[in-house]
Backbone and ligand atoms as CSV (ligand in chain L), in Angstrom:
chain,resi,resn,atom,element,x,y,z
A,1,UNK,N,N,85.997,123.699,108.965
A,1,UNK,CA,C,86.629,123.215,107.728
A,1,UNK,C,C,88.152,123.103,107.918
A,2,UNK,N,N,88.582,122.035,107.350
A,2,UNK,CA,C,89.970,121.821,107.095
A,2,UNK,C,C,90.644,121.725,105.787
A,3,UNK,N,N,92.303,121.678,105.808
A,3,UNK,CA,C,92.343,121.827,104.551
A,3,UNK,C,C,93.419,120.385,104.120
A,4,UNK,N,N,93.269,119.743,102.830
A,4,UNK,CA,C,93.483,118.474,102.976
A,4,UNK,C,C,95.354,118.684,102.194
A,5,UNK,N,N,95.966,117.968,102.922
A,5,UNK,CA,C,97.429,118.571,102.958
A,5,UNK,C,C,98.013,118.075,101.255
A,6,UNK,N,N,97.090,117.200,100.766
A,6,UNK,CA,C,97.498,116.258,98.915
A,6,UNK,C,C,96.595,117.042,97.972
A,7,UNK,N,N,95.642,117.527,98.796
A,7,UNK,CA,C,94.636,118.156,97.186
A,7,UNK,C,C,94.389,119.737,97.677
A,8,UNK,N,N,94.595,119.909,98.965
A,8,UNK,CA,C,94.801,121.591,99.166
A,8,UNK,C,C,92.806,121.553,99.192
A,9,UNK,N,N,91.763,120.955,99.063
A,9,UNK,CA,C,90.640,121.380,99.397
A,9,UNK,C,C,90.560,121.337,100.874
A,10,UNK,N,N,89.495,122.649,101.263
A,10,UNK,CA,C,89.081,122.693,102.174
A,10,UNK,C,C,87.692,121.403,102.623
A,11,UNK,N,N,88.141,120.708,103.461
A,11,UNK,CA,C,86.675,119.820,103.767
A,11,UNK,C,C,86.087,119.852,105.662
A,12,UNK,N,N,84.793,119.372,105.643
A,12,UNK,CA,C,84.476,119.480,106.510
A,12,UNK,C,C,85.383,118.542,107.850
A,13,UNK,N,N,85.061,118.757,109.176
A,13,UNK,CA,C,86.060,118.209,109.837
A,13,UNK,C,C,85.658,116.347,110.309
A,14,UNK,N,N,84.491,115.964,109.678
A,14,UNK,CA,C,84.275,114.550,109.317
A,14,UNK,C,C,84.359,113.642,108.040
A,15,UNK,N,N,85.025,114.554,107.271
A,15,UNK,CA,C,86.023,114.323,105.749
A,15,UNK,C,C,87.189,114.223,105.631
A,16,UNK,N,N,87.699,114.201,107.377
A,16,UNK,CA,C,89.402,114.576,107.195
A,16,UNK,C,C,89.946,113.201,108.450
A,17,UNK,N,N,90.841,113.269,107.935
A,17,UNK,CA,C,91.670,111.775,108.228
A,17,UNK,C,C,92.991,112.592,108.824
A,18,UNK,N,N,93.190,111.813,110.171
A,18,UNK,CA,C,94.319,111.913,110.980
A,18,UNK,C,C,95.072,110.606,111.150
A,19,UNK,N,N,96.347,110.490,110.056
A,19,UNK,CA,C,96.994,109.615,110.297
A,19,UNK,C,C,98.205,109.506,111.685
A,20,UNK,N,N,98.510,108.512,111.836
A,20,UNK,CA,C,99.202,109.047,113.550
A,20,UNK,C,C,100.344,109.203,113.091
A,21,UNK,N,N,100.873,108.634,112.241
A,21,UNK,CA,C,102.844,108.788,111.446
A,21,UNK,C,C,103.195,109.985,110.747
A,22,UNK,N,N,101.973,110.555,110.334
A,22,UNK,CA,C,102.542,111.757,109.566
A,22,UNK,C,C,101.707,113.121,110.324
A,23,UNK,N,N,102.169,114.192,110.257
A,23,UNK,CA,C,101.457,115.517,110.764
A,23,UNK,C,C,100.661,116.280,110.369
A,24,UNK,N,N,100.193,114.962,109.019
A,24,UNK,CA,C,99.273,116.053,108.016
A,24,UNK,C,C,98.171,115.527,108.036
A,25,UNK,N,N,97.015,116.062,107.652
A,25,UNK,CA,C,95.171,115.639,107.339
A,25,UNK,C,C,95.586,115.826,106.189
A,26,UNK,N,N,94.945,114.086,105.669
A,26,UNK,CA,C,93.969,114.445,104.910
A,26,UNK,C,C,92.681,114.035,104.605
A,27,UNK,N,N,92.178,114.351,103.544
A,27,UNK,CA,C,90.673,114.266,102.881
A,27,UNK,C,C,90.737,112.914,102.782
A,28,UNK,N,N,89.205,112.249,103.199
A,28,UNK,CA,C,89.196,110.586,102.805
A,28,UNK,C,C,88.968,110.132,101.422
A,29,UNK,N,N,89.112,111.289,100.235
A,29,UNK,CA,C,89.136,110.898,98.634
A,29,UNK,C,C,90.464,110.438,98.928
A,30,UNK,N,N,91.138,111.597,99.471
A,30,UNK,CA,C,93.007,111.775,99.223
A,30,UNK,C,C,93.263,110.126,99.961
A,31,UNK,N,N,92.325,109.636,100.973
A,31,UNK,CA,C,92.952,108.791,102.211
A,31,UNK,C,C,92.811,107.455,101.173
A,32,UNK,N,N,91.849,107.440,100.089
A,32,UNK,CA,C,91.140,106.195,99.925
A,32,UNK,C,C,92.279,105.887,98.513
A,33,UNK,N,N,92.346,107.050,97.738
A,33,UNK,CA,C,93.538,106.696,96.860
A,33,UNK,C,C,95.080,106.554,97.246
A,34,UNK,N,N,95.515,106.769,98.170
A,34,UNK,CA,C,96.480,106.499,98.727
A,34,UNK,C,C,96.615,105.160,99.372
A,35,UNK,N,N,95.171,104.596,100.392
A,35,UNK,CA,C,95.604,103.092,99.668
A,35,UNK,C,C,95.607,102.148,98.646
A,36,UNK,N,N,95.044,102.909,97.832
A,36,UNK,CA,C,95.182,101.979,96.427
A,36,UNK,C,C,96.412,101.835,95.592
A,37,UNK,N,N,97.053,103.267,95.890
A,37,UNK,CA,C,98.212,102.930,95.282
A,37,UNK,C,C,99.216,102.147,95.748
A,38,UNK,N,N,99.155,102.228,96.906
A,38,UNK,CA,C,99.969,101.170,98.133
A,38,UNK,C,C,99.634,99.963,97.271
A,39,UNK,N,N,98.633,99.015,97.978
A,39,UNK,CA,C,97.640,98.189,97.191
A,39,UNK,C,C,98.256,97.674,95.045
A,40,UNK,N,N,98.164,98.814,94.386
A,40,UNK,CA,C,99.250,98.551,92.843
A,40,UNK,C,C,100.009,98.939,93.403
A,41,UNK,N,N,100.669,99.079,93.981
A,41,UNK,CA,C,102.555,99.307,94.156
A,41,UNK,C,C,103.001,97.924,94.910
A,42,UNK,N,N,101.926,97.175,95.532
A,42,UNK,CA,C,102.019,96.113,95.571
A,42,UNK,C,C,101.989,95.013,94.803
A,43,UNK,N,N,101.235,94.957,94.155
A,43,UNK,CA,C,100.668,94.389,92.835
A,43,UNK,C,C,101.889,94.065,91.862
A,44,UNK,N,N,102.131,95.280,91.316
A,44,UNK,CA,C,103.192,95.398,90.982
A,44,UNK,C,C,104.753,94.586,91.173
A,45,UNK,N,N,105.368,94.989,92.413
A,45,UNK,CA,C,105.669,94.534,93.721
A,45,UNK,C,C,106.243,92.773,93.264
A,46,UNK,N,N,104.607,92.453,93.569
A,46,UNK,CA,C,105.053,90.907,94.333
A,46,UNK,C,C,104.214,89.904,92.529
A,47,UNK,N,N,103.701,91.237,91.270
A,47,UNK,CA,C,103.682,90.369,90.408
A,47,UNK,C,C,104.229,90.592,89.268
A,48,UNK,N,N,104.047,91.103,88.543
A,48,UNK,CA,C,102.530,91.669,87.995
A,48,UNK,C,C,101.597,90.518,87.623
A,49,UNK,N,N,100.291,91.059,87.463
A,49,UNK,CA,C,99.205,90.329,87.310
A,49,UNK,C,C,98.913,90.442,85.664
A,50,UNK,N,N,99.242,89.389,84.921
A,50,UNK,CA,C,99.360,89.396,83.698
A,50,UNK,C,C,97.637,89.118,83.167
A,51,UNK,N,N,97.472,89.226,82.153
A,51,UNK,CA,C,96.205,89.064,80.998
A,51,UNK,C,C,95.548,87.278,81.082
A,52,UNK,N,N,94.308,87.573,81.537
A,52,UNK,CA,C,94.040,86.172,82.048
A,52,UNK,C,C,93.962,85.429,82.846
A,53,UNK,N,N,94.865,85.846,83.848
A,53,UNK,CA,C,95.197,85.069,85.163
A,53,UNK,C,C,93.986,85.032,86.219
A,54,UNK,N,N,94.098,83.929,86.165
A,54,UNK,CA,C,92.949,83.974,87.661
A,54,UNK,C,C,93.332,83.718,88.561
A,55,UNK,N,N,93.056,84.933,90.018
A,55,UNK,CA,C,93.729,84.608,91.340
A,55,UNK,C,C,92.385,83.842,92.564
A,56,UNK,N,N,93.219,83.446,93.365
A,56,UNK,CA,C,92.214,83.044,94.632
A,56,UNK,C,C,93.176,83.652,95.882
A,57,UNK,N,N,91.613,84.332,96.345
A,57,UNK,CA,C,91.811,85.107,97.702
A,57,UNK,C,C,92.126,84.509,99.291
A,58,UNK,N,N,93.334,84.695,99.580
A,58,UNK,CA,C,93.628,83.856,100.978
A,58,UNK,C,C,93.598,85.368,102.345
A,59,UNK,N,N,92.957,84.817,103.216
A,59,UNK,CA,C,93.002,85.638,104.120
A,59,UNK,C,C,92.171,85.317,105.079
A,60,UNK,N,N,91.428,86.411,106.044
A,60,UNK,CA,C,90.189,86.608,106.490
A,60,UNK,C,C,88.557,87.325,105.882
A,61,UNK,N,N,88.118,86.964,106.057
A,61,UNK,CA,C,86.524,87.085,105.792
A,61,UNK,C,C,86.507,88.628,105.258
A,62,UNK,N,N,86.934,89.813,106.390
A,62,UNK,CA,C,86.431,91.132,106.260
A,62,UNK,C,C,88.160,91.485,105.130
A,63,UNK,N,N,88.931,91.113,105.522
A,63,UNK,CA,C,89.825,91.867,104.274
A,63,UNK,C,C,89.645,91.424,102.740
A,64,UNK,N,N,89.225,89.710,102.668
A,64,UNK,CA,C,88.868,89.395,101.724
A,64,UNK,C,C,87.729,90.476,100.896
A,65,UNK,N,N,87.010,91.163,101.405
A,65,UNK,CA,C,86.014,92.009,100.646
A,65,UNK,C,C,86.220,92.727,100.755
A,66,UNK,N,N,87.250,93.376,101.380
A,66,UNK,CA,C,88.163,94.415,100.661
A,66,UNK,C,C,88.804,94.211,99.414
A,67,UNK,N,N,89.472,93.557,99.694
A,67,UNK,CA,C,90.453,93.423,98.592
A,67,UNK,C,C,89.602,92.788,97.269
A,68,UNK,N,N,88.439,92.339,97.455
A,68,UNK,CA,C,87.452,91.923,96.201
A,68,UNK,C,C,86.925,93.210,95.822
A,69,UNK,N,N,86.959,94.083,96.444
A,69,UNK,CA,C,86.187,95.213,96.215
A,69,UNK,C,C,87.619,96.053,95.232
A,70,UNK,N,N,88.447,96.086,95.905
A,70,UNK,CA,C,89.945,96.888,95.332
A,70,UNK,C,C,89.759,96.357,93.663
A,71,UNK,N,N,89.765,95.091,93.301
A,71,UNK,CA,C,90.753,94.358,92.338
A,71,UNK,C,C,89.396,94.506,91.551
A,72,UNK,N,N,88.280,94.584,91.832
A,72,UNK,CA,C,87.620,94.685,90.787
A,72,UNK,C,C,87.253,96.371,90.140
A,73,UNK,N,N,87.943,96.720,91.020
A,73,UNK,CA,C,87.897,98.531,90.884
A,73,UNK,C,C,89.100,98.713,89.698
A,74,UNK,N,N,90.421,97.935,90.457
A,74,UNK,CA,C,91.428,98.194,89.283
A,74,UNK,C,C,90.909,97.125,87.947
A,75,UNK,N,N,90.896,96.431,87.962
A,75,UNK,CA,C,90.979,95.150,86.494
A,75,UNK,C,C,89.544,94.977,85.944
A,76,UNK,N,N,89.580,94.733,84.711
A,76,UNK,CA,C,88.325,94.159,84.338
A,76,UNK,C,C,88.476,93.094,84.662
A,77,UNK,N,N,86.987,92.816,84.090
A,77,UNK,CA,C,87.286,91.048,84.074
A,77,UNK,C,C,87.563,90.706,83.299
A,78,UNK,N,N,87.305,90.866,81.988
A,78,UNK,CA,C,88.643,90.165,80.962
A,78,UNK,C,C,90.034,90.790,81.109
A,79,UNK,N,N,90.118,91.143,82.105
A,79,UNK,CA,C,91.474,90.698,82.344
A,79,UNK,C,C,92.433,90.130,83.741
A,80,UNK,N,N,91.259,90.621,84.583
A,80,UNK,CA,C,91.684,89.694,85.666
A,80,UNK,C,C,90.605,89.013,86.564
A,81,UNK,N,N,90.591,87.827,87.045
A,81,UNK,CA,C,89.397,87.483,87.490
A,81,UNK,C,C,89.495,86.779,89.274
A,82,UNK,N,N,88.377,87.044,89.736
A,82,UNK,CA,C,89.308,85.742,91.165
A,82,UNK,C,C,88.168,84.805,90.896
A,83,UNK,N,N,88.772,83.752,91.265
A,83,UNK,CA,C,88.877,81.814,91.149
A,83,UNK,C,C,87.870,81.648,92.294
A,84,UNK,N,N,86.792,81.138,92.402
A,84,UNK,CA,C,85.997,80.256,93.688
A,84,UNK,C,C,86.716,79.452,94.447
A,85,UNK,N,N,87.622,78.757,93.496
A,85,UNK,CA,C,88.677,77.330,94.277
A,85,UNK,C,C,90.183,77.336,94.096
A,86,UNK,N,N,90.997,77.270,95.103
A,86,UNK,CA,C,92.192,77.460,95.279
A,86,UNK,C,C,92.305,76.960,93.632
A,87,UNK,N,N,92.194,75.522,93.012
A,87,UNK,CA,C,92.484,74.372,92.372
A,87,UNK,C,C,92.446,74.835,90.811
A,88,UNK,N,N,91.287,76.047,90.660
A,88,UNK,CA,C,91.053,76.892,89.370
A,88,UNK,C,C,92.033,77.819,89.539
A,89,UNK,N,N,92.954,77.962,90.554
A,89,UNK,CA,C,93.206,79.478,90.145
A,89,UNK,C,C,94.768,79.223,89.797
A,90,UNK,N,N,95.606,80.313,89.395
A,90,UNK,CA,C,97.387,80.487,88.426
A,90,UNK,C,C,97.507,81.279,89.717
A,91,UNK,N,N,97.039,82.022,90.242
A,91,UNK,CA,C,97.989,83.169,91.574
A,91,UNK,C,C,97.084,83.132,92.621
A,92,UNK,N,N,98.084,83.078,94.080
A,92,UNK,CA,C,97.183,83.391,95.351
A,92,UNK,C,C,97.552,84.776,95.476
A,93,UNK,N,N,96.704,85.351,96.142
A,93,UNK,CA,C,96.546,86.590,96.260
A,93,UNK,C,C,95.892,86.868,97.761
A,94,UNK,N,N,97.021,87.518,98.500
A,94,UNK,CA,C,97.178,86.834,100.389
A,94,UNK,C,C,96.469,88.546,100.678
A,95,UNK,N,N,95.456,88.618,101.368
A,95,UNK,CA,C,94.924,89.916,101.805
A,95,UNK,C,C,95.240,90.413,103.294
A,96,UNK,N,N,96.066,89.083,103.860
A,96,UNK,CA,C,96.521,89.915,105.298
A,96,UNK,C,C,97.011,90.864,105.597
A,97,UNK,N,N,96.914,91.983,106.959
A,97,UNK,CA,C,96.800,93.209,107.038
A,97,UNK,C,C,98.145,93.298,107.834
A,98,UNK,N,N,99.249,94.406,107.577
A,98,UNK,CA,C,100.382,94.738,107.912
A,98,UNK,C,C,100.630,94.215,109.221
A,99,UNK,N,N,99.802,93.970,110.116
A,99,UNK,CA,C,99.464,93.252,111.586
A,99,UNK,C,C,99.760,91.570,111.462
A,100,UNK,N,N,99.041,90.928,110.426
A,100,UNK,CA,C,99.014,89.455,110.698
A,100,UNK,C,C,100.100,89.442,109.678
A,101,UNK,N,N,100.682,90.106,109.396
A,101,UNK,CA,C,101.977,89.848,108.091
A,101,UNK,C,C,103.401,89.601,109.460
A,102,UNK,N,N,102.875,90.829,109.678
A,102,UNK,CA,C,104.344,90.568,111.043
A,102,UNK,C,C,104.227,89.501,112.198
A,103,UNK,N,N,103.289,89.208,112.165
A,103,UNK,CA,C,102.852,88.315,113.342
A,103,UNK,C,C,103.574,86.791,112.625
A,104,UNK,N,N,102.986,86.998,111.303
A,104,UNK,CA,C,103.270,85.890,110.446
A,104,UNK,C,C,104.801,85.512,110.485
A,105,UNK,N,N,105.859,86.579,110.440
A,105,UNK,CA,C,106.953,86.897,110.260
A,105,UNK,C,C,108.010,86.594,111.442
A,106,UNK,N,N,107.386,86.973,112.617
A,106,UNK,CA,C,107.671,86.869,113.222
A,106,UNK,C,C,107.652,85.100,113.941
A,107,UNK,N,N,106.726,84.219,113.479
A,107,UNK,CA,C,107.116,82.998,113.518
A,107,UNK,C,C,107.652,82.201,112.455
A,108,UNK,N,N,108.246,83.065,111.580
A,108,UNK,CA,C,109.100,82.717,110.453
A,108,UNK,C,C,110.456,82.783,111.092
A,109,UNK,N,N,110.965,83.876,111.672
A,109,UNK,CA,C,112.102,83.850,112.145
A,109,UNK,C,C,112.469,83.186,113.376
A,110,UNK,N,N,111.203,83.239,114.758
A,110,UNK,CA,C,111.858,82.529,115.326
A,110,UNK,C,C,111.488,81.226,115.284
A,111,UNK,N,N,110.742,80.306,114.593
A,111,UNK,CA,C,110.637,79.505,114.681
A,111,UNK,C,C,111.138,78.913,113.249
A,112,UNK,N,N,111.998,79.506,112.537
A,112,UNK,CA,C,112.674,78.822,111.670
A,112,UNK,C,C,112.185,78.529,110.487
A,113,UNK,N,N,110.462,78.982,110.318
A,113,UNK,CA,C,109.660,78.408,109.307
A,113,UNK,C,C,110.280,79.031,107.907
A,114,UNK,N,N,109.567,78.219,106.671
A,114,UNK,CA,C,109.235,78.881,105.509
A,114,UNK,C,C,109.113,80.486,104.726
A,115,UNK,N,N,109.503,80.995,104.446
A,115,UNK,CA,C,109.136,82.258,103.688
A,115,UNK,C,C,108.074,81.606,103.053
A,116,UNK,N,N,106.851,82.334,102.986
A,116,UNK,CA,C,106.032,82.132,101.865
A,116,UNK,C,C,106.486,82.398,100.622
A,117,UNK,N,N,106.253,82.120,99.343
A,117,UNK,CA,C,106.542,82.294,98.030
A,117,UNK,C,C,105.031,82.323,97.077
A,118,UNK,N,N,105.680,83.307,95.548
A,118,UNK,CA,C,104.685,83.410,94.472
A,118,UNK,C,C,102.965,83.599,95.246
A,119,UNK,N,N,102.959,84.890,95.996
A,119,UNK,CA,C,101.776,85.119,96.451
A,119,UNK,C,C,102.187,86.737,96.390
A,120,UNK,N,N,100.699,87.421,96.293
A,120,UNK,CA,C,100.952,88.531,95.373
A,120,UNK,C,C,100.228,89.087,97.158
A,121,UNK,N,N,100.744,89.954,97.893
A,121,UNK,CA,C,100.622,90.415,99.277
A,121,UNK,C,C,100.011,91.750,99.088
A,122,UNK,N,N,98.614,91.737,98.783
A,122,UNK,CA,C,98.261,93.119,98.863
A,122,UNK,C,C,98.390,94.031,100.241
A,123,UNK,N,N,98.248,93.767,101.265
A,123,UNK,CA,C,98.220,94.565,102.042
A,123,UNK,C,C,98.882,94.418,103.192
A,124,UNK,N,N,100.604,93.993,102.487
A,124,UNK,CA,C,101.295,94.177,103.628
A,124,UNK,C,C,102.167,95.080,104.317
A,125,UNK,N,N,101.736,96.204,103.672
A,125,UNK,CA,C,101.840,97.695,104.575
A,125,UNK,C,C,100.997,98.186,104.392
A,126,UNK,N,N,99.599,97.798,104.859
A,126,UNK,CA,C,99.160,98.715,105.441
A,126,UNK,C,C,98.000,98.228,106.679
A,127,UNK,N,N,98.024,99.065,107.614
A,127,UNK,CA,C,97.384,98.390,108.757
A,127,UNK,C,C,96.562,98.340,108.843
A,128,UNK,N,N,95.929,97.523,109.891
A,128,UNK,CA,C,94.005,96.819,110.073
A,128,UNK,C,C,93.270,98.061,109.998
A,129,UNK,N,N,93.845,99.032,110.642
A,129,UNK,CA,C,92.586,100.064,111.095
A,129,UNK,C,C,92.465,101.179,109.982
A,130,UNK,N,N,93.483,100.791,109.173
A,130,UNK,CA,C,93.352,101.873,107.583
A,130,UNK,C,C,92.681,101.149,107.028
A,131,UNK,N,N,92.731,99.773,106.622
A,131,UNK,CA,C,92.024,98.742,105.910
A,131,UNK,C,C,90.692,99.287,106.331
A,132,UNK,N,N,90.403,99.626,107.504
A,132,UNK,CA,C,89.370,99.339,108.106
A,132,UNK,C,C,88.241,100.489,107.687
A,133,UNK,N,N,88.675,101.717,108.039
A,133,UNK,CA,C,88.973,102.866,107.085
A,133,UNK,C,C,88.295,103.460,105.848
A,134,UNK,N,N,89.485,102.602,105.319
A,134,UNK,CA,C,88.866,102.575,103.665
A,134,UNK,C,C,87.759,101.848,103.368
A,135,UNK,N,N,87.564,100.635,104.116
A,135,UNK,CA,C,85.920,99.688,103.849
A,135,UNK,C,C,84.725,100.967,104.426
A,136,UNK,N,N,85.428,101.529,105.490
A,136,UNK,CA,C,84.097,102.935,105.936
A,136,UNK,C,C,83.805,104.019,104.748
A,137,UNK,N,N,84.478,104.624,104.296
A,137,UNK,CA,C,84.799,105.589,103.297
A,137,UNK,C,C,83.931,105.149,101.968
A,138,UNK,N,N,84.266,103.632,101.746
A,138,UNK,CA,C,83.975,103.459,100.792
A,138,UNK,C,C,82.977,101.937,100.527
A,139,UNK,N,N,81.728,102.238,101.559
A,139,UNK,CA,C,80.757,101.928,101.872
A,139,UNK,C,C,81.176,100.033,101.642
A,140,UNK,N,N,82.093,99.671,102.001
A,140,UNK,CA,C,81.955,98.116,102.380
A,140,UNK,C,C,81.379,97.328,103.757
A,141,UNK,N,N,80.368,97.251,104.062
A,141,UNK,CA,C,79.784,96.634,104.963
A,141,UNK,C,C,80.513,95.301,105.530
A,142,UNK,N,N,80.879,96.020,106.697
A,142,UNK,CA,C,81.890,94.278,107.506
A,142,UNK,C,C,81.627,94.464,109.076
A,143,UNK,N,N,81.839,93.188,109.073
A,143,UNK,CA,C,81.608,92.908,110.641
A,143,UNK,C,C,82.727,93.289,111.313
A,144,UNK,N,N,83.213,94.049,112.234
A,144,UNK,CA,C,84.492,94.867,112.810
A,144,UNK,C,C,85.399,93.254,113.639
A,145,UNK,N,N,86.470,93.020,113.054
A,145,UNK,CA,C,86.841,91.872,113.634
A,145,UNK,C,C,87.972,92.212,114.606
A,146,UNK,N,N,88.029,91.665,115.773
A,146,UNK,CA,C,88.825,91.523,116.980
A,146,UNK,C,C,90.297,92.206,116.554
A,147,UNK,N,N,90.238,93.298,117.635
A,147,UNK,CA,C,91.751,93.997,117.121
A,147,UNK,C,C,93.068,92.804,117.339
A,148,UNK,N,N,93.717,92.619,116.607
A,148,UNK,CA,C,95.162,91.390,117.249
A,148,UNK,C,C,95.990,91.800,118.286
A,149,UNK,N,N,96.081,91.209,119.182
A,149,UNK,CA,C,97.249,91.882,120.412
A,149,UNK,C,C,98.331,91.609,120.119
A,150,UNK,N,N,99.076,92.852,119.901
A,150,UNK,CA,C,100.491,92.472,119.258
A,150,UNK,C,C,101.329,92.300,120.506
A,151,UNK,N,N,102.523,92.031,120.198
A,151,UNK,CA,C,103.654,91.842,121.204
A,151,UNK,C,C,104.251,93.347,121.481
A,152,UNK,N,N,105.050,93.568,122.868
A,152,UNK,CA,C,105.541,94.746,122.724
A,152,UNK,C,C,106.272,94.864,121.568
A,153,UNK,N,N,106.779,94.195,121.181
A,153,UNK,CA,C,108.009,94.578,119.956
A,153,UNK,C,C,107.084,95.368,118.811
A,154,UNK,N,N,106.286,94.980,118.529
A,154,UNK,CA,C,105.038,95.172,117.289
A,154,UNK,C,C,104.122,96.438,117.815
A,155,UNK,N,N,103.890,96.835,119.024
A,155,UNK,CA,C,103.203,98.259,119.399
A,155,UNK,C,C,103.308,99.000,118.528
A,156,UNK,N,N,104.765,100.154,118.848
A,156,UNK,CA,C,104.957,100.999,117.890
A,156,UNK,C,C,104.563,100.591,116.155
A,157,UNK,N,N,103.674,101.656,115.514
A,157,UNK,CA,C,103.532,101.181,114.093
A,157,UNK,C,C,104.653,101.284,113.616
A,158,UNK,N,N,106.116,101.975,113.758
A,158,UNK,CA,C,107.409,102.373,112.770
A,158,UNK,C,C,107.857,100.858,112.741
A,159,UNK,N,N,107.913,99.663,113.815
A,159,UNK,CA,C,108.344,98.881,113.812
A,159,UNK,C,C,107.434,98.235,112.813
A,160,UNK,N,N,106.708,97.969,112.903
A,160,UNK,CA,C,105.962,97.069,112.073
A,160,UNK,C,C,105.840,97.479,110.508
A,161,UNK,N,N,106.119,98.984,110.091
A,161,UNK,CA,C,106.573,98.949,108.833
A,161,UNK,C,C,107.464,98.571,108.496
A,162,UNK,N,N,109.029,98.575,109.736
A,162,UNK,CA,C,110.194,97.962,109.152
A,162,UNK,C,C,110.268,97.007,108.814
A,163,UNK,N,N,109.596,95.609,110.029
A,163,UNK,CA,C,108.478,94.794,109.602
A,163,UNK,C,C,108.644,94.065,108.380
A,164,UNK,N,N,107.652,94.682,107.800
A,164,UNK,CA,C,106.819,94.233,106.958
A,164,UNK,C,C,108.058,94.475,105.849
A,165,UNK,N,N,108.647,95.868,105.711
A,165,UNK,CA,C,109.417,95.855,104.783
A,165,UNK,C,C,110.898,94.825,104.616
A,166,UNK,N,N,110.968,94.467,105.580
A,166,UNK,CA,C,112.059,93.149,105.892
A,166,UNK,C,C,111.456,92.196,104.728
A,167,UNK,N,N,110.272,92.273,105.354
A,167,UNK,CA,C,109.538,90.787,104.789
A,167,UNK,C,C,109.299,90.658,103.434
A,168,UNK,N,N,108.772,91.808,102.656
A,168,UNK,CA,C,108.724,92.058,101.490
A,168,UNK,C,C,109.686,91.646,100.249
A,169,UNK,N,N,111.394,92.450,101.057
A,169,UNK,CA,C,112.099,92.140,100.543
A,169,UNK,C,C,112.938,90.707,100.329
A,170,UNK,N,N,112.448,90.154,101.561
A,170,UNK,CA,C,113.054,88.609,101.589
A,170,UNK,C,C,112.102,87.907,100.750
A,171,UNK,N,N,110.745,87.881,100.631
A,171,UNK,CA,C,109.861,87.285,99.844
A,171,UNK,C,C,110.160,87.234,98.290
A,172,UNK,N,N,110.827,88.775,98.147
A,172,UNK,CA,C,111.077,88.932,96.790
A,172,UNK,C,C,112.551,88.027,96.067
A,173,UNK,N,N,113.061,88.533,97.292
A,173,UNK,CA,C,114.280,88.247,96.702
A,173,UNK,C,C,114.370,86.320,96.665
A,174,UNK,N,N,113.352,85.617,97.431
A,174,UNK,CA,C,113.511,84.113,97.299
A,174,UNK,C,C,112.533,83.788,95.913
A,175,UNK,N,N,111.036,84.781,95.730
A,175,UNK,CA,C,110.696,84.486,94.648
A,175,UNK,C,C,111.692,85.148,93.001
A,176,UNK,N,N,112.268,85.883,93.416
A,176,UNK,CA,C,113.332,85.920,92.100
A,176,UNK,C,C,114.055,84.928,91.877
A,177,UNK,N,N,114.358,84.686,92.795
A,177,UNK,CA,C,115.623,83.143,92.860
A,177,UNK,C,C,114.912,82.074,92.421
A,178,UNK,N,N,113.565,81.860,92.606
A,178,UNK,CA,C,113.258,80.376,92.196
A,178,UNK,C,C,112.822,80.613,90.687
A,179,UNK,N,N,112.643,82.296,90.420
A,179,UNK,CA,C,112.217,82.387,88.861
A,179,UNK,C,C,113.528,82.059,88.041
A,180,UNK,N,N,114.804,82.327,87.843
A,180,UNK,CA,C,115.821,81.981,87.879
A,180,UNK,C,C,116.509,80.478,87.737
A,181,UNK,N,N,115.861,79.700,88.956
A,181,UNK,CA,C,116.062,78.204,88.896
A,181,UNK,C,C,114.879,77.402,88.020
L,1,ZN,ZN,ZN,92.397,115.639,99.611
């Protein structure tokens, strides 16, 4: 038995989660709400998701049912719904994983592209193999998809939170500006 470092229960030692950034276990209740709040602190973040709105899910196959699984955990459906067709829906709602965010990012800068805009980024801190994780924990059945080979720069995970948090903030700060204009 171990003891889980957020709720102080003792659990067995296939209940306990070793994250590699921090020095603490914990419990996969403790592991599974901790990405959710990530997840609304995102939400939050890059919307809010107002009364009514219907989003459509952009991503891959296995995060997409994650994140269908997340949003219907937080929202009802009268109050939030996702769209079958880009064409029905008021918000995209981008499920790529802290991995294809930087990857993404990274041909933003050097190749000069676009910031994406008005897309609500659930899971761009947090990585494939937590994503991955939480679909185990919390019985989502997926096909395990090809780990991404990152670049050396992207190895270390600290980089890729800085990353992502670069990105976050530039996203925000161009979608404030166009709310504005
Ligand atoms: Zn716990």
């Amino acid at each position: 038995m171990e003891k889980c470092a957020i709720c102080g229960k003792k659990r067995p030692s296939n209940d306990i989660i070793h994250i590699d950034y921090t020095p603490h276990i914990i419990c996969s209740d403790c592991f599974s709400k901790m990405i959710e709040k990530r997840v609304k602190r995102n939400i939050r973040f890059f919307g809010p998701l107002e009364k009514g709105v219907k989003g459509f899910l952009e991503g891959k196959e296995h995060n997409k049912k994650i994140a269908t699984f997340m949003l219907k955990k937080f929202f009802h459906p009268s109050f939030f719904e996702l769209a079958d067709l880009k064409k029905n829906a008021d918000l995209l709602i981008n499920s790529k994983s802290l991995e294809e965010i930087c990857m993404d990012f990274l041909d933003i800068v050097f190749h000069n592209k676009q910031l994406p805009t008005s897309r609500v980024f659930l899971f761009c801190d947090i990585p494939q193999e937590e994503l991955h994780l939480y679909a185990k924990i919390n019985n989502i059945k997926l096909k395990k998809p090809r780990t991404p080979d990152l670049p050396a720069l992207l190895k270390p995970k600290q980089n890729r939170f800085s990353f992502a948090s670069s990105f976050k903030t530039l996203v925000k700060l161009k979608q404030d500006k166009n709310h504005k204009n």
